[in-house]
N, C-alpha and C positions, 0 to 999 in steps of 0.2 A: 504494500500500500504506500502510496506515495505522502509525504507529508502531509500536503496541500489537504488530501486525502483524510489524514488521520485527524489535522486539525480540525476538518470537519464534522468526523464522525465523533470524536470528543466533545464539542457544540452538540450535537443532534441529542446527545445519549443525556449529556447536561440537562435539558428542556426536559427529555422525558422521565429525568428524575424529579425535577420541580411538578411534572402532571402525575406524577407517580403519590407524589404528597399530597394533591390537591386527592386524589383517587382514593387516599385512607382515608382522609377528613369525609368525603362523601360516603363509605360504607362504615364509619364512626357512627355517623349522622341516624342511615338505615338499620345499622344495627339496634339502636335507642327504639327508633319504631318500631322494627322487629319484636322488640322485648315488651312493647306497649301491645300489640296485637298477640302477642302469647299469654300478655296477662289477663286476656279477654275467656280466651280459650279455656272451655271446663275440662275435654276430655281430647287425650294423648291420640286419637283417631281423624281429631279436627284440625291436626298441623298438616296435613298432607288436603292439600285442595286441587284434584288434578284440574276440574273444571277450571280454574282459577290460573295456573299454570301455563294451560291453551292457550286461554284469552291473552296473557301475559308476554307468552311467545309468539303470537300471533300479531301485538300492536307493535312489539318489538320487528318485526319483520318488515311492516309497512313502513315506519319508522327509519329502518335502514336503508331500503328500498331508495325512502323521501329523501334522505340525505344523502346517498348516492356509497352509503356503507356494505362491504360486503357480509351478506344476512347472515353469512355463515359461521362469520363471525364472531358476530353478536348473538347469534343462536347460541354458541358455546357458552359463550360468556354468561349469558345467561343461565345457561342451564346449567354451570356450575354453579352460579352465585346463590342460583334458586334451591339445589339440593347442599348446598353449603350451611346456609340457614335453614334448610330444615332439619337437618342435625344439629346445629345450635340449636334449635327450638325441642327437640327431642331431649335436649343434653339440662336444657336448661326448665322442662317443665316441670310445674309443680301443683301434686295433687292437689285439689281445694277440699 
């Protein structure tokens, strides 16, 4: 790689550290809600909403689509974030 090169890719990788921060602060945020909607939740059967899931993957799609994002993407990304939290939610329920 040539300098010029490395100069740049050192800048590039920079910015995606700073979006990398801004990225925790956002799933800080969701996690907080997450914990507010499991406190709602009576029984350990009611964390898993596929219907909800769908619709979820599905506005994410068009979404990607609009912004000219590859869906496929963001299908992942979702669908890990989504059964990520539902094992926090699973880890973190509590009988009433």
């Amino acid at each position: 790689m040539s300098p010029i090169k490395k100069k740049k890719l050192i800048k590039l990788r920079k910015k995606l550290d700073k979006l990398d921060d801004v990225l925790i602060n956002i799933i800080k945020k969701r996690t907080k809600l997450v914990n507010n909607v499991l406190a709602l939740k009576d029984k350990k059967n009611q964390i898993v909403d596929k219907e909800r899931i769908n619709k979820i993957l599905k506005n994410i799609k068009k979404k990607s689509i609009k912004n000219n994002i590859d869906s496929k993407i963001t299908k992942r990304i979702w669908i890990n974030m989504i059964y990520a939290f539902i094992d926090f939610e699973k880890r973190n329920f509590k009988k009433k």
